[in-house]
C-alpha positions as CSV (number, residue, x, y, z in Angstrom):
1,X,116.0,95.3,136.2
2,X,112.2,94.5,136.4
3,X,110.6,93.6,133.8
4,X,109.2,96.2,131.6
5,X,112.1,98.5,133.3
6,X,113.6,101.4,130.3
7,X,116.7,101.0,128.8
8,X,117.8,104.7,128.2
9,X,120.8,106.3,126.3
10,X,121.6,109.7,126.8
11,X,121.7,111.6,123.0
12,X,124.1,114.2,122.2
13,X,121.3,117.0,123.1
14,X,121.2,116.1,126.3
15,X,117.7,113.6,126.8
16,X,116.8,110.6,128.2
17,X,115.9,108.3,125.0
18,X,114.5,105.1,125.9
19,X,116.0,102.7,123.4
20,X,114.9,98.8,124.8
21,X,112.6,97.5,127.5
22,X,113.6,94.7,130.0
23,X,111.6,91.7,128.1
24,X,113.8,88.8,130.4
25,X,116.3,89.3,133.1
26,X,119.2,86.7,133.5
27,X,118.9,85.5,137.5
28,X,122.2,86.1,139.3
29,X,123.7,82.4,140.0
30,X,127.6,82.3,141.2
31,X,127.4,78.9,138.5
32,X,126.3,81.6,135.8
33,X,129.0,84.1,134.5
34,X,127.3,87.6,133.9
35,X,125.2,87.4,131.0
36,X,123.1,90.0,128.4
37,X,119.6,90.7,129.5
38,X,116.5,90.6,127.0
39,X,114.9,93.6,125.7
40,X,112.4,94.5,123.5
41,X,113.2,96.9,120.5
42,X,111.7,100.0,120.9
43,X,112.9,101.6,118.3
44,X,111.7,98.7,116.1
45,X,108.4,99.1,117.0
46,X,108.1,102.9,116.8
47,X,105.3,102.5,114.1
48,X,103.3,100.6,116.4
49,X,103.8,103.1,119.3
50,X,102.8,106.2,117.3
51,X,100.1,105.0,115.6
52,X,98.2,103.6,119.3
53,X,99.2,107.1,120.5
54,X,97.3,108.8,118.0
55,X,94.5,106.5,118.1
56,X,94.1,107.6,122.3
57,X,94.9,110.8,122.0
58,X,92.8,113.9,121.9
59,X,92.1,114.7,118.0
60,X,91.0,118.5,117.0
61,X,92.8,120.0,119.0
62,X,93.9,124.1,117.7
63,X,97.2,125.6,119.4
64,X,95.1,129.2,120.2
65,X,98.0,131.2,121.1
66,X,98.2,134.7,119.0
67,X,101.8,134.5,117.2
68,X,101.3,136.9,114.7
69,X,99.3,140.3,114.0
70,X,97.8,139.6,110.5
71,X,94.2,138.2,111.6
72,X,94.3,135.6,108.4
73,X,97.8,134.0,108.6
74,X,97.9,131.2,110.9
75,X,100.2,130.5,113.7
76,X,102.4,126.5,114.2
77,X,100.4,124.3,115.5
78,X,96.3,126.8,115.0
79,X,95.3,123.4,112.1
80,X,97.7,120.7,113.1
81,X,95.7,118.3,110.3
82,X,96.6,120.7,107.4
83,X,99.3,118.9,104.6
84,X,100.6,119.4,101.5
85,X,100.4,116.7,99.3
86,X,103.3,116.5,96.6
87,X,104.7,115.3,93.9
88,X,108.3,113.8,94.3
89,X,110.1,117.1,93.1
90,X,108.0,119.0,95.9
91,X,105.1,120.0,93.4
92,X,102.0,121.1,94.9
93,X,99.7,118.3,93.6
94,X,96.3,119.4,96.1
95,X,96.1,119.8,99.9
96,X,94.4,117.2,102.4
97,X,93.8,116.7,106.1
98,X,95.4,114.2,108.6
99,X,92.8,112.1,110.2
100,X,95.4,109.6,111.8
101,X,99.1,109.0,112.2
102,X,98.4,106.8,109.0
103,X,96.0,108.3,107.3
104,X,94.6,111.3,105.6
105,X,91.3,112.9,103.8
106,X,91.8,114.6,100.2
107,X,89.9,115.1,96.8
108,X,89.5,113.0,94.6
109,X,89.7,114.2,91.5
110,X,93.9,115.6,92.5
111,X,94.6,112.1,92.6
112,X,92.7,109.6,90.6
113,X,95.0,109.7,88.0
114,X,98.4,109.3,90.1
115,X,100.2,106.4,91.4
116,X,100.8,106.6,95.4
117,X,104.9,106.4,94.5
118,X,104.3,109.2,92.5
119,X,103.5,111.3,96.0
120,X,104.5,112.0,99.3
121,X,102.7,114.5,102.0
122,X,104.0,117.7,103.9
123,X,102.6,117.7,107.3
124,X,103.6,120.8,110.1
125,X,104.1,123.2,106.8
126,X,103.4,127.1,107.8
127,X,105.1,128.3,104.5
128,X,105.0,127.3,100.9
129,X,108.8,127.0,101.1
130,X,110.2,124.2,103.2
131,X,113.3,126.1,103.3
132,X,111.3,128.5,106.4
133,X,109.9,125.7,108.4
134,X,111.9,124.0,110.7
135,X,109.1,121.9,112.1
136,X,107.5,119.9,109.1
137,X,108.1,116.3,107.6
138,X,107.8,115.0,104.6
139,X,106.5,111.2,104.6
140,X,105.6,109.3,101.2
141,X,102.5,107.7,100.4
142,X,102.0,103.9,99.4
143,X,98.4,103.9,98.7
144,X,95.5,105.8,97.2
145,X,91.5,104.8,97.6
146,X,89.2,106.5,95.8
147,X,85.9,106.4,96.5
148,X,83.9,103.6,95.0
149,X,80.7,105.6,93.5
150,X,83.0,109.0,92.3
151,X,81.8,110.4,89.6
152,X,84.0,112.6,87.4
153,X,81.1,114.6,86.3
154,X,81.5,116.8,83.3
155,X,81.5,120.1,84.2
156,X,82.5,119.9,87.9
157,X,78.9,120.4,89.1
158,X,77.7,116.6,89.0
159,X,80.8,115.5,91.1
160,X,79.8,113.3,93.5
161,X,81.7,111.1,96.2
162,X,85.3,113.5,95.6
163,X,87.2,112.0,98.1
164,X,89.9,110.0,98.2
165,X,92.4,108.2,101.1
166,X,95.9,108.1,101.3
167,X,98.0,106.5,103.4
168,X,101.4,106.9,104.4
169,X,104.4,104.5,104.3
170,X,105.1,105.0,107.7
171,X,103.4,106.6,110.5
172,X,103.6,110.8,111.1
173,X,105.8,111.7,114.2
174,X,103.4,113.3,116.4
175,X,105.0,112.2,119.5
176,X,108.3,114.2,118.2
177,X,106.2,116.9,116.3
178,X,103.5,117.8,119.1
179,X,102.4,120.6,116.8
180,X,101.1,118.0,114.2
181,X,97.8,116.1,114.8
182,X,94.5,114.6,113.6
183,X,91.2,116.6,113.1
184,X,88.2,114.4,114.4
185,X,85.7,112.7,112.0
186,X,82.0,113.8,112.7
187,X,79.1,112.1,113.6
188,X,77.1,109.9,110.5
189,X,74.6,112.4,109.0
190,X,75.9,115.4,111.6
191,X,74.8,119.1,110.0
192,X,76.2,121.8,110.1
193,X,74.1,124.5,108.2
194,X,74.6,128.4,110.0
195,X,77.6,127.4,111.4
196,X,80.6,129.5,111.1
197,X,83.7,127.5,110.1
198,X,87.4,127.5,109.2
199,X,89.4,126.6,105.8
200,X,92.9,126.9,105.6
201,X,95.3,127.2,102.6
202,X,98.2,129.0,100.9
203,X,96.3,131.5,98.4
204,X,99.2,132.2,96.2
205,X,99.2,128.3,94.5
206,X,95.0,128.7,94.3
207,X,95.5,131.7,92.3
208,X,98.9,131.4,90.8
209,X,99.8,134.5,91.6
210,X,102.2,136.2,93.8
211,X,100.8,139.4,94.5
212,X,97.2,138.5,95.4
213,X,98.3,135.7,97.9
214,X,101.4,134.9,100.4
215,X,103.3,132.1,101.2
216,X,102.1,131.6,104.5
217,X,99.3,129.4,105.6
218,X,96.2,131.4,105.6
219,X,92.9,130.8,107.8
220,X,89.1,132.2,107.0
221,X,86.2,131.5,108.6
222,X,83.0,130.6,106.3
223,X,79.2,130.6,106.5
224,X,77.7,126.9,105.6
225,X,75.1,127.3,103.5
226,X,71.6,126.2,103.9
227,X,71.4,123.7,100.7
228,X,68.4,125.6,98.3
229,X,69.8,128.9,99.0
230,X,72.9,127.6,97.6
231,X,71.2,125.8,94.8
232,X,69.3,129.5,94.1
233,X,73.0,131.0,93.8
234,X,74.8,128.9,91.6
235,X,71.5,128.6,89.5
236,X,72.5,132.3,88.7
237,X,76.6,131.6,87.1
238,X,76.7,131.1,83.5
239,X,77.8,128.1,83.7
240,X,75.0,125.8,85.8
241,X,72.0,124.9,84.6
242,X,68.7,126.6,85.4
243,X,67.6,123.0,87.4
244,X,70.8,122.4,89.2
245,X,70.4,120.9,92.7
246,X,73.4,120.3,94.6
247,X,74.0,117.0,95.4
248,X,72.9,116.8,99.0
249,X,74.5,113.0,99.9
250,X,77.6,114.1,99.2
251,X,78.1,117.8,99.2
252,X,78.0,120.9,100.9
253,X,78.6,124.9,100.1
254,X,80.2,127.5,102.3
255,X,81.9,130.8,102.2
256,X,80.2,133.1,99.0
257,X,81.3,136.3,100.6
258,X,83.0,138.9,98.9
259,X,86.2,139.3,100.8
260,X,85.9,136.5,103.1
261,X,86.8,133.6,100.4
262,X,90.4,132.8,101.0
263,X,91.5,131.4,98.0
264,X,92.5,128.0,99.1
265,X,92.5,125.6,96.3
266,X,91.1,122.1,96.0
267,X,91.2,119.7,98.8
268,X,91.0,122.6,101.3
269,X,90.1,120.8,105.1
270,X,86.7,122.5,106.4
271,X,86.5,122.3,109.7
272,X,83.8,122.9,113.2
273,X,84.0,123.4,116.3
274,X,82.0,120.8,118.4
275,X,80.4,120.9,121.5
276,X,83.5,120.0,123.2
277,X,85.2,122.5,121.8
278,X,87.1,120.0,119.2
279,X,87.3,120.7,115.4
280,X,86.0,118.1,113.3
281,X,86.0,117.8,109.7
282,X,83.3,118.7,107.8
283,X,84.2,119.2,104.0
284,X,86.9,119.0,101.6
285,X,87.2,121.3,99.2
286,X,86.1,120.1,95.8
287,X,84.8,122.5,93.4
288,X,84.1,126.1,92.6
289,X,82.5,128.0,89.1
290,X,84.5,131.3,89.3
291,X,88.4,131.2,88.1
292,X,90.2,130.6,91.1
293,X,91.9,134.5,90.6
294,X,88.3,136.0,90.9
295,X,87.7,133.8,94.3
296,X,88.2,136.9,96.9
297,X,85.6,138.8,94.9
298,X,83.2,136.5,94.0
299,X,80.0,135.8,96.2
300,X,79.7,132.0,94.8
301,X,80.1,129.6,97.9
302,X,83.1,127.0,97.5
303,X,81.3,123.3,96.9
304,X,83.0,120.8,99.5
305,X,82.5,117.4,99.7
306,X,80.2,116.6,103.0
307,X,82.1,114.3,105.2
308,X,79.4,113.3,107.5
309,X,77.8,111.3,104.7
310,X,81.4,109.7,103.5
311,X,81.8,107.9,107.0
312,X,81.2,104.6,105.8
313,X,83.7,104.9,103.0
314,X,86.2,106.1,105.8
315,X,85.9,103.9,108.7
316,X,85.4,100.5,106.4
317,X,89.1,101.2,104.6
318,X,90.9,102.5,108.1
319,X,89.4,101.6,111.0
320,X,89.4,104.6,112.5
């Protein structure tokens, strides 16, 4: 064949797979007896191929169809970034959001004291229970970056910098999992104040309880607060300091309203919709005053780490 021509096998399902690509064709002599053609591996260069697909394909993108009648469960493929990270016996350790085939956004303070062989992430979960997905993976982790200037901060309202990376030991299957995908970075210094946005977690880990929560992946949409209004209301807990300022370069608050905070648990993606009508991400979830069983009635915003001021932290360890 030409080169660059598929080598296919048909699979046991019925498809097309292409397995090799013609790299050098033998040319047909009578003084030559038949011999092999060349082809490149395509199966041993699958990491390759998924990771440049990801790279040029369309991130933040939300499946939109209605597949279910409760107006905060989400339906396969509505936040295709959301994942689980674990420990090896399938331990919830925090959650994060995917940001490439390789790569993928979390807090901080989940993971500073872990060793990456210690975890592995759950991408395409709906349910808490692996047992009623069908279309998740599980890939392990082989390294963790914390952010250079985090700062433990004793209580959790001088955190600053809670972010960490974690990459994956091979690349996510988006190609075989369509419903699984990257949310989009922001712009450096892009704000988002009055905007109305979406977290997504399972409430039932966040409040370690089973009959305030579910096991299904819930959705909320949250007001981003205006930074000395949220200063004024966390000035008023217990707990903070009369001079507390939040710590603008790094952090952000949303949500604060009775009813509307889904209980979502650290590491929680926060994402906008952009002008193009593509979510990006704007915080991870990194702190909050009230016990996390008091969250749906409690009217203090959810602190998130701001991700349009961590860019440089991002891009300068991935590339992306």
């Amino acid at each position: 064949g030409d080169s660059g021509g598929p080598l296919s096998h048909l699979n046991n399902k019925g498809l097309q797979t292409v397995i090799g690509l013609v790299a050098k064709g033998i040319p047909l002599c009578p003084e030559i007896p038949l011999l092999p053609g060349l082809y490149t591996n395509v199966v041993e260069n699958l990491d390759w191929i998924q990771e440049t697909i990801a790279q040029t394909s369309s991130c933040g993108i939300r499946e939109l169809q209605p597949q279910n009648t409760n107006p905060l469960e989400a339906g396969i493929g509505e936040f295709p970034w959301m994942t689980r990270i674990l420990k090896q016996d399938g331990g919830l350790v925090t959650y994060g959001a995917l940001i490439s085939s390789n790569w993928l956004l979390t807090r901080a303070s989940s993971v500073r004291d872990r060793s990456s062989q210690s975890l592995k992430v759950r991408v395409g979960a709906l349910h808490i229970d692996p047992a009623l997905d069908q279309l998740d993976d599980e890939v392990p982790i082989d390294k963790i970056i914390i952010h250079p200037q985090y700062n433990v901060g004793s209580p959790f309202s001088t955190l600053h910098n809670d972010v960490a990376l974690l990459h994956v030991a091979k690349s996510v299957n988006m190609v075989g999992l369509p419903h699984i995908g990257p949310v989009c970075l922001p712009s450096q210094g892009e704000t988002f104040t009055g905007q109305r946005c979406w977290v997504t977690g399972w409430t039932r880990e966040a409040t370690g309880t089973s009959a305030d929560g579910t096991s299904v992946l819930q959705k909320e949409s949250l007001l981003i607060w205006e930074p000395l209004a949220c200063d004024r209301q966390l000035r008023k807990h217990s707990d903070t300091p009369q001079n507390f300022t939040l710590d603008r370069s790094s952090s952000l608050c949303a949500g604060g309203e009775p009813g509307k905070n889904v209980c979502v648990g650290a590491g929680a993606p926060l994402v906008c919709e952009g002008s193009d009508g593509r979510y990006v991400l704007v915080g991870i979830g990194s702190w909050w005053l009230d016990r996390e069983d008091t969250c749906i009635r409690s009217n203090n915003p959810y602190v998130y780490s701001y991700i349009p001021n961590l860019l440089d932290f991002i891009k300068q360890n991935t590339g992306i």
